[in-house]
C-alpha positions as CSV (number, residue, x, y, z in Angstrom):
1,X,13.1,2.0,-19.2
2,X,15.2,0.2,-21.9
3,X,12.9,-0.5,-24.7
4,X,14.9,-4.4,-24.8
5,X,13.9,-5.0,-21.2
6,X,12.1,-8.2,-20.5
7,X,9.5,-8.2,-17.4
8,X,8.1,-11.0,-15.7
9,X,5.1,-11.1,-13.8
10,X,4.4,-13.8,-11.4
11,X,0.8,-14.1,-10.2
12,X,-0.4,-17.1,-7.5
13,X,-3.8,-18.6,-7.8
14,X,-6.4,-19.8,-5.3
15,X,-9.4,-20.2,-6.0
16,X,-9.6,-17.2,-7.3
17,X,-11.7,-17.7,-10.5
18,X,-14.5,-14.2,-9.5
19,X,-11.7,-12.2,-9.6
20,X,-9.0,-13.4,-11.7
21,X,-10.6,-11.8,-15.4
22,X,-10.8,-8.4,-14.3
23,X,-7.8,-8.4,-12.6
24,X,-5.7,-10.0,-15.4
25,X,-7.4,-7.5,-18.1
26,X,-6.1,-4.7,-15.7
27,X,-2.7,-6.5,-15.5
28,X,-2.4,-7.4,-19.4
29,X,-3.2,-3.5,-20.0
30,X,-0.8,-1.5,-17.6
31,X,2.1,-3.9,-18.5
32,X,1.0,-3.3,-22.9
33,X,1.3,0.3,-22.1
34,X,4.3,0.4,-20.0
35,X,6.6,-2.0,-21.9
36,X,7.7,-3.9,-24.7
37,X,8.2,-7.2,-23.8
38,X,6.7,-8.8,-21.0
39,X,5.0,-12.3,-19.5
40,X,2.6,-12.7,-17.3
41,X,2.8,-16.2,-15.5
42,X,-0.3,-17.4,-13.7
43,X,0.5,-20.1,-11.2
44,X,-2.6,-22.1,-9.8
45,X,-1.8,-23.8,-6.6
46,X,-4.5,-26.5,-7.3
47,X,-7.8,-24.4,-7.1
48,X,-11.1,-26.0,-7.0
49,X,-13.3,-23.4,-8.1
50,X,-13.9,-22.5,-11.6
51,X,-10.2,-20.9,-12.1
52,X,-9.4,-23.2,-14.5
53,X,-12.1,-22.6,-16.9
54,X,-12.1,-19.0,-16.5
55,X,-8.2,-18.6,-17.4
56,X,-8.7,-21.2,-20.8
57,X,-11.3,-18.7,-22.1
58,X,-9.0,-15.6,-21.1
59,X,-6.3,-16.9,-22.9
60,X,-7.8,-16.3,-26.2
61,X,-7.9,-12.7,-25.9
62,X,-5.3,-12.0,-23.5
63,X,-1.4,-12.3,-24.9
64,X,1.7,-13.0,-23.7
65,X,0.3,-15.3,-20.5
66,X,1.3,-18.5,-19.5
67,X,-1.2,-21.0,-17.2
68,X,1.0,-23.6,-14.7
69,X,-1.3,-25.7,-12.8
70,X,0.3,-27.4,-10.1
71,X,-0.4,-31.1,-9.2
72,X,-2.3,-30.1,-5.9
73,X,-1.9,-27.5,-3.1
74,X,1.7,-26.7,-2.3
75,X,1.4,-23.8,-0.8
76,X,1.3,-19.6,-1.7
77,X,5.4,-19.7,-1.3
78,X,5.8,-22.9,-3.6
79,X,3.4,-21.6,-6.2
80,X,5.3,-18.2,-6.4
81,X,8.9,-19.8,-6.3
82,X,7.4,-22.9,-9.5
83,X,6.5,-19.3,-11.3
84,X,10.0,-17.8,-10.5
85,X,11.6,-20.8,-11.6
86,X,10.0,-20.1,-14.9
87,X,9.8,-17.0,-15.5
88,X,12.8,-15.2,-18.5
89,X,12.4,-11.7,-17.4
90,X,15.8,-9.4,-16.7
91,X,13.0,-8.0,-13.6
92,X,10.7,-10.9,-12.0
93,X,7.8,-8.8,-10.2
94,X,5.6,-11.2,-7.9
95,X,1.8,-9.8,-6.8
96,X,-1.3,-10.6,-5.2
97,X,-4.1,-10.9,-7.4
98,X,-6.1,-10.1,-4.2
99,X,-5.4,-7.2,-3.3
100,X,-1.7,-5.5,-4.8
101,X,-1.9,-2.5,-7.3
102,X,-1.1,-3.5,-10.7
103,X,-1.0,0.5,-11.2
104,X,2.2,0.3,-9.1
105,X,4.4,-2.4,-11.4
106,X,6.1,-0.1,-13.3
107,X,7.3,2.6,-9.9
108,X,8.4,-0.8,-8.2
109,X,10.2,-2.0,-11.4
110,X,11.9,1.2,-12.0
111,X,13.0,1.2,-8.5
112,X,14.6,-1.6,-8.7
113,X,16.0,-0.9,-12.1
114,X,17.9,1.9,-10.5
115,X,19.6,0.7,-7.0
116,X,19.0,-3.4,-8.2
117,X,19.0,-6.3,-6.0
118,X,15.2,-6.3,-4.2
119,X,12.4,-4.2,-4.0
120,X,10.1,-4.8,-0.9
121,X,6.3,-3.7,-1.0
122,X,5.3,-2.9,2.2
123,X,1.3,-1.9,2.3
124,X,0.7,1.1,4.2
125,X,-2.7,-0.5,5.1
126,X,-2.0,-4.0,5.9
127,X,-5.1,-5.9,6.6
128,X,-6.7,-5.8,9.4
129,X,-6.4,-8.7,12.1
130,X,-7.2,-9.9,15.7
131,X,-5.4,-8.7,18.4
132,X,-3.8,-11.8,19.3
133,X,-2.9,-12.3,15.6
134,X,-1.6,-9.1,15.9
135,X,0.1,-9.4,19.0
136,X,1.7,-12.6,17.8
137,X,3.2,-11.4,14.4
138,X,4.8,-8.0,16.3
139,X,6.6,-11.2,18.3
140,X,7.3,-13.1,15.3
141,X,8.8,-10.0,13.4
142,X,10.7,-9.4,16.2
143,X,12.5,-12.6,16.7
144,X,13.3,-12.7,13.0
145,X,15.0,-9.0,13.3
146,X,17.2,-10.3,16.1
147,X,18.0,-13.5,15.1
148,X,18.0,-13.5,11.0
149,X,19.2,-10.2,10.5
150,X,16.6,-9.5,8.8
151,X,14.3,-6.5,8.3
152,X,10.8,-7.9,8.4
153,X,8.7,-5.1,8.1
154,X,4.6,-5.6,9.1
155,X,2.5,-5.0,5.4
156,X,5.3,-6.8,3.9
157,X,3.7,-9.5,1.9
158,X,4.3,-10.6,-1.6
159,X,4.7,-7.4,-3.8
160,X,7.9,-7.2,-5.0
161,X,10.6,-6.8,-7.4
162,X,13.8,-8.7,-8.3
163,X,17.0,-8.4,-10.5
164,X,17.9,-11.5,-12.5
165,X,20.9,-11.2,-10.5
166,X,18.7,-11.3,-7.7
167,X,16.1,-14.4,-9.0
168,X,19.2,-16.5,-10.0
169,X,20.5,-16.6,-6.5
170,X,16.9,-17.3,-5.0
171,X,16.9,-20.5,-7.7
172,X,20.0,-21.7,-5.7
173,X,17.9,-21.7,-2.3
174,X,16.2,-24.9,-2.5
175,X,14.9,-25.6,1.2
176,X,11.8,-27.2,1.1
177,X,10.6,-24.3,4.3
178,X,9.8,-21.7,1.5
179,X,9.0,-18.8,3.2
180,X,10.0,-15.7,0.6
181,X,9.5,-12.6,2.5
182,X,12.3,-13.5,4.6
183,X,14.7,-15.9,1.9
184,X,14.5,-12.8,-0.2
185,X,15.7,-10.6,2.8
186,X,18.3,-13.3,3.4
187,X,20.0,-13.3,0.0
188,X,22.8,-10.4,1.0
189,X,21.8,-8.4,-2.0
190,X,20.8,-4.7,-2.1
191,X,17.0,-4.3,-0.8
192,X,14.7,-1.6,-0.4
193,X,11.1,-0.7,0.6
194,X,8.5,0.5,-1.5
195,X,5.1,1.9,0.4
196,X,1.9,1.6,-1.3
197,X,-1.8,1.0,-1.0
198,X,-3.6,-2.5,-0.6
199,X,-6.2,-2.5,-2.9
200,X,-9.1,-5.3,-2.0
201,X,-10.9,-6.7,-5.0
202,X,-14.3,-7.9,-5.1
203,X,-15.3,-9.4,-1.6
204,X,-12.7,-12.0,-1.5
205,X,-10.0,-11.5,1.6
206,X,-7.2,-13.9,2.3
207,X,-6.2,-14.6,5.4
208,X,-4.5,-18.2,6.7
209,X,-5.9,-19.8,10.1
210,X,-3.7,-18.7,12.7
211,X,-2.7,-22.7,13.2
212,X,-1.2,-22.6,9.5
213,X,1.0,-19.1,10.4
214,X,1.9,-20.6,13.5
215,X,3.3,-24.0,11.4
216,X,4.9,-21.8,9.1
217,X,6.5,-19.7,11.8
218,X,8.1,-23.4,13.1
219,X,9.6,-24.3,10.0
220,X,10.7,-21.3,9.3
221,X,12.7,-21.0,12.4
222,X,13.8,-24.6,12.2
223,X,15.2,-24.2,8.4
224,X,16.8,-20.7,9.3
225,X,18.0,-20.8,12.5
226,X,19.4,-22.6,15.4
227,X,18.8,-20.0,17.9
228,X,15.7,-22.4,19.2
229,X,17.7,-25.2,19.7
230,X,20.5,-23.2,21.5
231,X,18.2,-22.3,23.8
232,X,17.0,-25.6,24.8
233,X,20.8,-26.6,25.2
234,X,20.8,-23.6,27.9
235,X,17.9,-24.6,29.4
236,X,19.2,-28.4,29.7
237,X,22.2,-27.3,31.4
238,X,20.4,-25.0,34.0
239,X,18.3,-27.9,34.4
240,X,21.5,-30.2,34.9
241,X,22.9,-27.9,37.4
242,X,19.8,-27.4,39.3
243,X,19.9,-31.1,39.9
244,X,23.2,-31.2,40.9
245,X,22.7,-28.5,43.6
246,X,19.8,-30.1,45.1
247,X,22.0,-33.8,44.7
248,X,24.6,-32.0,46.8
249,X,21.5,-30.3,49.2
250,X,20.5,-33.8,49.8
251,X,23.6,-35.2,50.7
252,X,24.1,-32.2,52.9
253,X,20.7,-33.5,55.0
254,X,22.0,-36.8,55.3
255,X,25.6,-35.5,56.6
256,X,24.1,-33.5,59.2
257,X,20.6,-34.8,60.1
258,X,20.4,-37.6,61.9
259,X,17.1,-39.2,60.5
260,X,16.1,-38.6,57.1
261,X,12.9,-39.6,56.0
262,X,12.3,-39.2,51.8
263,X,10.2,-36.1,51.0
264,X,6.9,-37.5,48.4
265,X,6.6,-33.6,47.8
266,X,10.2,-32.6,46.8
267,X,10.5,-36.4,44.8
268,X,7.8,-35.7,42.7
269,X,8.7,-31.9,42.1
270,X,12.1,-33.2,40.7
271,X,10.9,-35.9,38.2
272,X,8.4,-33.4,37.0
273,X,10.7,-31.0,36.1
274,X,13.3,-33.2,34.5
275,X,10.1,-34.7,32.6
276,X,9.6,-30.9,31.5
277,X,12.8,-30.5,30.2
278,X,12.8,-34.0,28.5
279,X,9.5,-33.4,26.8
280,X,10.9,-29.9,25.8
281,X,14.1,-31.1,24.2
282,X,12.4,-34.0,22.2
283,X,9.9,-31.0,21.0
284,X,12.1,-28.9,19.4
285,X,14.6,-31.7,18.3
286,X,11.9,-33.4,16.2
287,X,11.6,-29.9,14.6
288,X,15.0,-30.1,13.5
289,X,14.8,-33.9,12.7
290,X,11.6,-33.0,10.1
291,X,13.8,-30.6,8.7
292,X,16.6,-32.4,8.3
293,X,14.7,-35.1,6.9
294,X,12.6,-32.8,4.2
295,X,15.9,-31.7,3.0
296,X,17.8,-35.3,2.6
297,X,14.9,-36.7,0.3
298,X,15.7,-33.8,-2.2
299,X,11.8,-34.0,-3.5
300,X,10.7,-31.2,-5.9
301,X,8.9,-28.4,-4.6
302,X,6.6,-28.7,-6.5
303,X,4.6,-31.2,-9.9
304,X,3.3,-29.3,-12.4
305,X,-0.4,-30.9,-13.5
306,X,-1.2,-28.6,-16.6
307,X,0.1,-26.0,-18.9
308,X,-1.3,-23.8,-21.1
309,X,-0.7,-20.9,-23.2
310,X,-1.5,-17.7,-24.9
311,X,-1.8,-17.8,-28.7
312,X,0.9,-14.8,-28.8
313,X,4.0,-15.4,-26.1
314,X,6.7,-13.2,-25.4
315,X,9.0,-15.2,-27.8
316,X,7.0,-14.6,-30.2
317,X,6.9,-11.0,-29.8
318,X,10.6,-10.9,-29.4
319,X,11.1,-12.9,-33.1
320,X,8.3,-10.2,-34.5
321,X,10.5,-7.1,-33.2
322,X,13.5,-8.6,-34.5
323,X,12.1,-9.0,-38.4
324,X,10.5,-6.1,-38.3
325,X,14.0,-3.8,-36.9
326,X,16.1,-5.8,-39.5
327,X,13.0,-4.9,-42.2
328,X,13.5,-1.4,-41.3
329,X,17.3,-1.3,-41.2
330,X,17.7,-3.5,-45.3
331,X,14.8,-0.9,-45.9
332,X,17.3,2.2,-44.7
């Protein structure tokens, strides 16, 4: 690694104050050891444990970290993109306090340092979730393969790497539907996949309620693509033609039959139907309306509530290096 390289590390918080010291004292040491300049940006999506406190008295002895506290819960995605948006590295790593290996920043940087663009994380031992949940994702991954054009592989979470190259384009993405294991994919740039071990600290486990993945799955398909809404359009015009074949099957009965008496049964079949596909249509057009609408009002992502520091930043250690080469070099 170029000794001049500047690494950024992008950590989201939540409620995480029994694990965040041991984990940012593990953090602080492999990236002192492995480089020269770095940052470590904690980003807490409005916690309301004792996070807070514990990060104020960790910045005393910890260097080069900056605290952003956002207004109130935004979101995992939101937090990480607010500590993207930050962060002045030439390699922006993003991690889960909860479970990613900080032992594994510097493989994952260098990877990316050699082929550029993105470097994936893909946990050989995802966690472990209901079948359904299960069942559901394997769908989910599915669709997105087929219809993004994206490889969204299972264990894929938030361990990654990015280029500046790659971060600056990200920064031009500014959907309100954040979703980043599939943005990043979309970005066009080079990407690979980097296996590793999920490590769980303490006895805390995330995991989302199924109705909150199933939200995001919406609005991820509704900001992405308009594969949903195509299909609806298809189904509206089976349902058209369906209508007009029985239209022309009735007026066949009245040609030929001489008495016709209304069916209840086959009446009420029809307006249920149409009713189906009515209700259907308005379902996935308000999708698109909400998204359309989230995007015209042009509202930040995110309010930042707090900010604290380390009493040694990176800038800071950048100025000392400097004085101390030019020292050296009068000196020679």
């Amino acid at each position: 690694m170029d000794s001049h390289t500047v690494v950024s590390v992008v950590v989201p918080l939540e409620n995480d104050g029994s694990l965040v010291e041991s984990f940012l004292r593990d953090l602080s040491r492999v990236m002192s050891s492995g480089y020269r300049f770095f940052e470590i940006i904690l980003v807490d999506d409005g916690s309301t444990d004792e996070t807070r406190q514990t990060i104020d008295c960790l910045l005393k002895d910890v260097q080069q970290v900056r605290y952003l506290r956002l207004s109130r819960p935004f979101g995992r995605d939101v937090a990480l993109s607010a500590g993207i948006e930050s962060a002045i590295g030439d390699y922006v790593v993003t991690i889960d306090p909860a479970g990613d290996p900080v032992e594994r920043i510097p493989d994952l940087v260098a990877k990316c340092r050699i082929n550029g663009g993105i470097v994936h994380g893909v946990a050989e031992n995802p966690r472990v979730r209901s079948g359904f949940r299960e069942l559901f994702g394997s769908a989910f991954r599915g669709y997105c393969n087929r219809r993004l054009g994206v490889d969204l592989k299972r264990g894929a979470e938030d361990f990654r790497a990015m280029s500046r190259q790659a971060v600056n384009a990200l920064l031009q993405v500014r959907v309100q539907s954040r979703y980043l294991r599939v943005l990043t994919l979309t970005l066009g740039y080079h990407h690979e996949f980097f296996p590793y071990q999920r490590v769980e600290r303490g006895s805390l486990k995330r995991r989302g309620s199924f109705a909150s993945e199933l939200a995001t799955a919406i609005d991820l398909l509704a900001a992405h693509t308009r594969h949903p809404l195509r299909m609806v359009t298809v189904a509206g015009m089976i349902g058209a033609l369906l209508n007009l074949l029985y239209a022309l099957y009735v007026l066949g009965i009245y040609l030929v039959k001489p008495d016709v008496i209304a069916g209840w049964t086959t009446l009420s079949l029809q307006q249920s139907g149409m009713f189906f596909f009515i209700c259907l249509i308005l379902a996935v057009l308000s999708e698109y309306v909400g998204t359309i609408l989230g995007e015209v009002r042009s509202r930040p992502l995110y309010f930042i509530a707090h900010e604290a520091n380390s009493s040694v930043l990176l800038e800071d250690t950048v100025q000392s290096s400097i004085v101390k080469e030019s020292t050296e070099e009068v000196a020679q």
